[in-house]
C-alpha positions in Angstrom: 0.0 0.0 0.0 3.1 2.2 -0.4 2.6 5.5 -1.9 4.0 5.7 -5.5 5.0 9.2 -6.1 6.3 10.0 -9.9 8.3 12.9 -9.2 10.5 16.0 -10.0 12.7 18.1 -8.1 11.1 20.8 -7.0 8.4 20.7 -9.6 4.5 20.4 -9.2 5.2 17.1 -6.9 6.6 19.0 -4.9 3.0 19.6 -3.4 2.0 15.9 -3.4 5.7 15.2 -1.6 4.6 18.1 1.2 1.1 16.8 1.8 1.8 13.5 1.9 4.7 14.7 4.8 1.4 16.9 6.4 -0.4 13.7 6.4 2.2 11.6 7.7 4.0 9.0 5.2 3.1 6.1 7.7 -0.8 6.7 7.3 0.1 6.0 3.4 2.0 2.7 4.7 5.4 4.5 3.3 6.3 6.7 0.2 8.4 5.9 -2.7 9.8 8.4 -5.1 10.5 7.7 -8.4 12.6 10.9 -10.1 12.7 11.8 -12.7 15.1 15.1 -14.7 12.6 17.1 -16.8 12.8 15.8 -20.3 14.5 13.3 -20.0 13.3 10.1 -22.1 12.1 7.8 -19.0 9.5 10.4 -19.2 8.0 8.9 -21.5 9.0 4.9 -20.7 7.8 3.2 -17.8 4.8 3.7 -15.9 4.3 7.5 -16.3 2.6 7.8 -19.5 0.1 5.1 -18.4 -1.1 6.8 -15.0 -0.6 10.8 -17.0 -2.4 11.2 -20.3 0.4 13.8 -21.1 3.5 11.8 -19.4 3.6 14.5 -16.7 4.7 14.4 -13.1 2.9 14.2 -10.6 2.1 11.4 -10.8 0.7 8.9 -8.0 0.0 5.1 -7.5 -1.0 4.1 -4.1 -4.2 1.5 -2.8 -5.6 0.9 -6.6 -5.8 4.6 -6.9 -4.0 5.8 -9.8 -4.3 9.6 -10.7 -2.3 12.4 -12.4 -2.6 16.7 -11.5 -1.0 17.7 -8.7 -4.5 20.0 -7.4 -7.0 16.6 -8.2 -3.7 14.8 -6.4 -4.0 17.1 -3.5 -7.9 17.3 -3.3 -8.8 13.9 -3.4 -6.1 12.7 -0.7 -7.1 15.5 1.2 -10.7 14.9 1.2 -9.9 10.9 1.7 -7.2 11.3 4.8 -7.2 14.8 5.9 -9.8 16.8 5.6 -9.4 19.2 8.5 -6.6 20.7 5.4 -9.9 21.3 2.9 -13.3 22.5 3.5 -16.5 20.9 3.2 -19.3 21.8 0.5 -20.8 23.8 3.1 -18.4 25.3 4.7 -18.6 29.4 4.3 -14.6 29.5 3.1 -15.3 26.3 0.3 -15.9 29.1 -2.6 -12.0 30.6 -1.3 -10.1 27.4 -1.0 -11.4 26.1 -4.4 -10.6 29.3 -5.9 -7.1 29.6 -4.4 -6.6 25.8 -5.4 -6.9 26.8 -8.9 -5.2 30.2 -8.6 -2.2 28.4 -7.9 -2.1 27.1 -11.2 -2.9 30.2 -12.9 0.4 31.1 -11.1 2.2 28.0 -11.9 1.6 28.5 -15.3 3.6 31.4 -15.3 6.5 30.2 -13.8 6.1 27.4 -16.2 6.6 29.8 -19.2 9.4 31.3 -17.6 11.4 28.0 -16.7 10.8 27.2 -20.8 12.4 30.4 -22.4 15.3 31.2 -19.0 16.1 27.5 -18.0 15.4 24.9 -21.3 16.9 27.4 -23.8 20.2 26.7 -25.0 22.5 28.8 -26.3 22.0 29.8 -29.7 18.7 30.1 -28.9 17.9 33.1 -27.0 14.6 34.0 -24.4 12.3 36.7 -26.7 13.3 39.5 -24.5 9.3 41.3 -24.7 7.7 37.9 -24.1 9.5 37.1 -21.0 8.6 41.3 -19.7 5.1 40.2 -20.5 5.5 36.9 -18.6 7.2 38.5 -15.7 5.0 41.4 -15.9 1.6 39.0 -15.4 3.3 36.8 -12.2 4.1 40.1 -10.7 0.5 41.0 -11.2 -0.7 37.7 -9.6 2.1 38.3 -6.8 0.6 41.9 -6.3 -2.9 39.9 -6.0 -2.2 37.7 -3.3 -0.6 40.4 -1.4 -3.5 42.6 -1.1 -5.6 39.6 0.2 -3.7 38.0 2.4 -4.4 40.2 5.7 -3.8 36.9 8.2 -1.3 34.2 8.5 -2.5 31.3 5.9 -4.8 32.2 2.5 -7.9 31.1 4.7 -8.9 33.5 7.3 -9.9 29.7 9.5 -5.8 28.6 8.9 -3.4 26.4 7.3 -5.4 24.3 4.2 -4.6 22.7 1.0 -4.7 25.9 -0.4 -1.3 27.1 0.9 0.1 23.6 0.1 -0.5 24.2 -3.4 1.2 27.4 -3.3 4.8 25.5 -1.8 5.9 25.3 -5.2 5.0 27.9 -6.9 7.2 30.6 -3.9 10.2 28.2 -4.1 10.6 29.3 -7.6 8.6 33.0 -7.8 11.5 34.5 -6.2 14.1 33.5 -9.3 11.8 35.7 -11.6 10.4 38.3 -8.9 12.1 39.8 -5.8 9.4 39.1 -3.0 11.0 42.7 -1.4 8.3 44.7 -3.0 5.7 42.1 -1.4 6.4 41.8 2.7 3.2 40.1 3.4 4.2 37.4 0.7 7.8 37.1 1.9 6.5 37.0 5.6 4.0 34.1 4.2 6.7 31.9 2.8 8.9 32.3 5.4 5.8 30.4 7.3 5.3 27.6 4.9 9.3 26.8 5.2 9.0 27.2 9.2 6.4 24.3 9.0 7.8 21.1 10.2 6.2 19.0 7.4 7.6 21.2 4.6 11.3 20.8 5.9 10.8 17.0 5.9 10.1 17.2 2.2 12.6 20.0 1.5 15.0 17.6 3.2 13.7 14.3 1.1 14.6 17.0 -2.0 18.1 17.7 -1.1 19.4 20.7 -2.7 17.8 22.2 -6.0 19.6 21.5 -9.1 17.5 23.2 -11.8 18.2 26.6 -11.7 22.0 28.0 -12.0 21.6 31.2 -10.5 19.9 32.9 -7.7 18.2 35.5 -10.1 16.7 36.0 -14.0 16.8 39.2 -14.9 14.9 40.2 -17.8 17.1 40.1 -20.9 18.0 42.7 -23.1 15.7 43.3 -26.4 
């Protein structure tokens, strides 16, 4: 009954990899990671392309369930072990969690696009300098957006949820495009989500990052 987690550094499953360390890895009868580098051609052998229709991580095998998406991941485990981390139909904060839950993507997404032209690019090929200002220009926006909403410690006025799980990935790598100084209530947030006891287990089963090769991207030169 071991939880099968298909996974990469620091990416998406990073958010399965923290919840299942919030849930505890004993309640899942242990956790095995299978890593994998980004585009790299096991990708696309093995057992990833049968349980993701697009050969994506994450990726997750565990008690006959097989799913793919790291927010249905984190949903449906949350909602089947944990649910004090999501809130019910009628719960007056369901509309806000959901909505955050998918917010992180929107995010995500960004970061995403940004990974693509700064990171995967090889010399001859250069980033398009106005599509990466556009890029960087729209996470700032959703940055700026999260900052004028979050007034109390977690995303949820109630506390810590799924919600802010979600988000774990998306401000380990925000800060390598966007400077979190111009946002202290963001900056004071993540410094939260890496205080948490869980997170540092799964920051610990990572080790240190090896994607990125620099502490910042500026935006090139048109």
């Amino acid at each position: 009954m071991t939880l099968v987690l298909h996974h990469v550094q620091y990416g998406r499953s990073f958010r399965v990899l923290w919840l299942a360390e919030e849930i505890g890895i004993d309640r899942f009868g242990g956790l095995e990671v299978v890593e994998y580098r980004i585009g790299s051609p096991e990708m696309r052998e093995g057992a990833l392309p049968r349980l993701s229709p697009a050969a994506r991580i994450p990726a997750i095998a565990w008690d006959g369930l097989e799913m793919s998406e790291s927010g249905a991941i984190v949903q449906h485990l949350v909602e089947r072990l944990e649910p004090a981390l999501g809130r019910d139909a009628d719960h007056p904060e369901r509309a806000a969690y959901l909505q955050w839950i998918h917010y992180a993507e929107t995010q995500a997404s960004l970061v995403e696009q940004l990974n693509l032209m700064m990171v995967f690019l090889r010399p001859p090929a250069k980033p398009p300098a106005v599509v990466v200002k556009l890029t960087v220009a729209r996470l700032r926006q959703t940055l700026r957006g999260m900052e004028e909403r979050l007034t109390g410690g977690w995303l949820l006025p109630s506390g810590f949820s799924a919600a802010d799980i979600m988000m774990g990935f998306n401000l380990f790598a925000v800060p390598y495009y966007v400077k979190l100084d111009e946002f202290p209530r963001l900056k004071a947030y993540k410094a939260r989500i890496e205080a948490r006891d869980a997170y540092k287990r799964a920051v610990l089963r990572e080790g240190p990052q090896r994607f990125y090769d620099r502490d910042f991207y500026p935006v090139p030169e048109a």
